[in-house]
N, C-alpha and C positions, 0 to 999 in steps of 0.2 A: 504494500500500500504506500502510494505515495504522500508525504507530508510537508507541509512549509520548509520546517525546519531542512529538508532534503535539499530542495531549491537553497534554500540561504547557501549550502554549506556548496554545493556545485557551482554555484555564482565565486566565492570565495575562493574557492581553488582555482578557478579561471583567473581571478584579479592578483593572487599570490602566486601563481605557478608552479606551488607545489601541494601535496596531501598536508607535507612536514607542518610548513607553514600557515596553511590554513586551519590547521588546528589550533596552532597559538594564539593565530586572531581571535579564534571564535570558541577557546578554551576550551576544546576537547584534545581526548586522547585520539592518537593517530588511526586507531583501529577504528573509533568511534566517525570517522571521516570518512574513511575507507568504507565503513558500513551504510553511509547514507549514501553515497555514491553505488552501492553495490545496490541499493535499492528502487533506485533509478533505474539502474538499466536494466533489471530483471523484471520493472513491469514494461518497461518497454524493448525488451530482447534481442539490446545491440550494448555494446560497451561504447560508453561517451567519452573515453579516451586513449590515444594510444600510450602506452609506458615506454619509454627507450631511456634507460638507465633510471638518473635520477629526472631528465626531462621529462614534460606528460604536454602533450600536444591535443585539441581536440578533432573528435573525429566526426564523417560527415554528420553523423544523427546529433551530437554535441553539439556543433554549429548551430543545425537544427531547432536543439532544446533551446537555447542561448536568450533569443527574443521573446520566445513563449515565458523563460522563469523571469526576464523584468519586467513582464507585462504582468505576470501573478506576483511578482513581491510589487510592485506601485500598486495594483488592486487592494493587496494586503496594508498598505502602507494607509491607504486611503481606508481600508477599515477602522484602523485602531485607531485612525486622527476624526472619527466622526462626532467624536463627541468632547473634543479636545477646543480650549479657550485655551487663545489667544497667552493667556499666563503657563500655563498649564503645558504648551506647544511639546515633543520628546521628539525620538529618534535619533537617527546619523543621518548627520551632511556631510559627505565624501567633499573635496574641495582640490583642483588641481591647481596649480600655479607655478609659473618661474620662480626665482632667486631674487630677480630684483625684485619684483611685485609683491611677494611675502616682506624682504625686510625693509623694505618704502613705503608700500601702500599700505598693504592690507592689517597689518597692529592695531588700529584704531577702530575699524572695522569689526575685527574680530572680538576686540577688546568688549563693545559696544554691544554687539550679539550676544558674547556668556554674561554680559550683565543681565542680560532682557532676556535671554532662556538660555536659562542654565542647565537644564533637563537635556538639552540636545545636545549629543556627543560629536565633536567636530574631529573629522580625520581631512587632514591637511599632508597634501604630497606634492613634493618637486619637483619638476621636470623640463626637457624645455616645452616650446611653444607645441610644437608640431605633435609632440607624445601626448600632450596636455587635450589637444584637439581627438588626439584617437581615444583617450581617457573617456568623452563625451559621448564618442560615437558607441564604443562598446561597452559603456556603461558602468566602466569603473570609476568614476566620479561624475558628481550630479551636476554642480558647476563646475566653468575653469576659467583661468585670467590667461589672458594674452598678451603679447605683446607684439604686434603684426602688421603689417599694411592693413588700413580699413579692408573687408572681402563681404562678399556674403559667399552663403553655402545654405541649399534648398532645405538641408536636413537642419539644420541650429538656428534658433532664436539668438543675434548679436547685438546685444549692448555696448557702442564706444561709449569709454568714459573721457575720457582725454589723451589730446595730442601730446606723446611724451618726447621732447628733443632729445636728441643723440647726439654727443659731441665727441670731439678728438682732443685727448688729453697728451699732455706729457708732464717732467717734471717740472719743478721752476725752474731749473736751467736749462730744459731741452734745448737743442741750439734749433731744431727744428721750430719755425717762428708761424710760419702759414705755410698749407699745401695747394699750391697752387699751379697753373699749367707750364708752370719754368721747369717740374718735374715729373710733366710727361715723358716718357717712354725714357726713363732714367732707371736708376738704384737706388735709395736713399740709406742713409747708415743707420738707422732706427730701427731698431729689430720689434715688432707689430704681435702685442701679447691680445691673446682671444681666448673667449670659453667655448662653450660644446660647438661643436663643428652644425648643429643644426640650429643655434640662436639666428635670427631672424637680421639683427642688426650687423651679426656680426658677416652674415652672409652680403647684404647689402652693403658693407665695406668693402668686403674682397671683391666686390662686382665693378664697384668704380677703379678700384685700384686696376685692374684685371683692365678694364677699356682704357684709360689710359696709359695702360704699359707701366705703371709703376710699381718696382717691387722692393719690398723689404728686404733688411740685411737678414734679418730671420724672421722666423714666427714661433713664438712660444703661446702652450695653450696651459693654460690653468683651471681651476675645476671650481673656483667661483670667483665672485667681482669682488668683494675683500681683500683678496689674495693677489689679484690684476693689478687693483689700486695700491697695493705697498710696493709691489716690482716697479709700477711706472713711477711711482713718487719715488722708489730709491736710484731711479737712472737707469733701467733695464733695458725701458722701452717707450711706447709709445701706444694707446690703446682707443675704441671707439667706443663709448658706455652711454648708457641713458642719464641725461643731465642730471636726475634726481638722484643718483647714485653716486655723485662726483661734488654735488652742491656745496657742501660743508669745506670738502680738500680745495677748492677752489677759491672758496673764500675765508680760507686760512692760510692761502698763498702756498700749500703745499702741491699743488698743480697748477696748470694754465691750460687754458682752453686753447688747442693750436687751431685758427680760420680753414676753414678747408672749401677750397671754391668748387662746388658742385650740387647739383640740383638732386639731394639724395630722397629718397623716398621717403615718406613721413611714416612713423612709428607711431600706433594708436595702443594705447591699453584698454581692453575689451574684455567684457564678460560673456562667456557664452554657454547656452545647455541645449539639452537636444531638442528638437520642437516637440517630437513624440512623450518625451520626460512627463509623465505627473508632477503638477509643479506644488508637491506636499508643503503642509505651513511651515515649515520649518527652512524652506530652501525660499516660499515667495518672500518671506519675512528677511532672508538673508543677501538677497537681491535686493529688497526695498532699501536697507541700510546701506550696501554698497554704490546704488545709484543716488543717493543722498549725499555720501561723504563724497561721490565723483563731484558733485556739484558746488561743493567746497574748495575741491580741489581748485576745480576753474574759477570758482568766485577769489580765492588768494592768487592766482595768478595773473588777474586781470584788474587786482585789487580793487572788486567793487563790493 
């Protein structure tokens, strides 16, 4: 017979990639995982996943089951919230988000939400932009932040919050002063530090540079913007970051903004969920707050 609790736990091991795993989430023993999943597929008499070592991959009828268990856990979801005030609000908000967008934006935000329900348990994951997008589609998190060219896409509901600028940093002595077309199709001796090879901004650096021929002395990647920002302030390099990320080191003279003449693509901070999502009180309530402080945000930057 099949039960909720089955769907939870095969939803789970799909979003953790393993049995192991998805027991510690959902506090059971490994066997006990192993057991709802075997009860799956014995009322429907296919196995929902291949095993190859410790990988577990799903199979065609897994795929299959995939949409049908979110469609039964938001039904579910929508049950237990039928008689739920506004005070009262529970559950989990999966939440996907960048690096910059957690330690810039979202503090306040979040800060603001467990005051106002505290009952709902908030699971918060980093990633970049692009994983953050397939997070939405497959259903491992309910919302996510972006940070992208404005887009649309037929399948998500997109919220822009604000145009975020990107700028070129170095130290305070960088000798590099502006990048401008005196160093087209050159070298420059500035070795060019970046994070995930799929950041969004970071992509659209290496595109200009790339048209006009100009290449770094090196390229070093680092594995957050903290880490970027003490290499270029200790003289390493030279890096392309989201202004709100740099604000402070800049105006504490520990960076400078290098000019860079080019027409680069504007960088939007965006909320997005799937349009199909149940949009339960605990996530419209979490959106409402978020598109509220967006309007803060632009009301201090335009200082009105």
């Amino acid at each position: 017979m099949m039960e909720i609790r089955h769907f939870v736990t095969f939803k789970k091991v799909i979003e953790t990639g393993s049995f192991t795993q998805a027991a510690e989430h959902l506090g059971y023993t490994q066997s006990t995982v192993t057991s709802h999943i075997q009860a799956l597929e014995e009322h429907l008499g296919a196995p929902l996943f291949d095993r190859m070592g410790r990988k577990i991959r799903l199979t065609e009828i897994g795929k299959k089951l995939l949409p049908y268990t979110q469609d039964i856990l938001d039904t579910y979801g929508k049950i237990e919230s039928i008689t739920s005030e506004e005070k009262d609000i529970r559950g989990t908000l999966k939440i996907a988000a960048p690096e910059s967008l957690t330690v810039f934006r979202l503090e306040p935000i979040l800060k603001e939400y467990r005051k106002k329900f505290p009952h709902v348990s908030i699971r918060l994951s980093n990633a970049s932009c692009g994983d953050n997008k397939k997070a939405i589609v497959d259903g491992s998190a309910d919302v996510a932040f972006v940070m992208l060219p404005q887009f649309e896409d037929s399948d998500l509901i997109i919220h822009p919050l604000m145009n975020e600028p990107i700028v070129l940093v170095g130290s305070s002595d960088c000798s590099l002063n502006i990048l401008d077309k005196s160093y087209e199709n050159q070298k420059i001796r500035e070795c060019l530090i970046v994070n995930e090879k799929e950041g969004s901004y970071r992509r659209i650096f290496e595109e200009f540079l790339r048209d006009r021929g100009i290449v770094p002395s090196n390229i070093m990647e680092l594995w957050s913007i903290e880490a970027i920002k003490r290499s270029v302030m200790s003289g390493l390099g030279i890096a392309y970051l989201p202004l709100m990320t740099v604000n402070d080191e800049i105006e504490a003279g520990r960076l400078k903004i290098i000019p860079c003449e080019a027409d680069l693509k504007q960088i939007y901070s965006q909320v997005v969920y799937h349009k199909n999502k149940w949009v339960s009180p605990a996530l419209s309530m979490f959106i409402d707050i978020t598109l509220k402080h967006a309007r803060d945000w632009s009301c201090a930057e335009t200082t009105c």
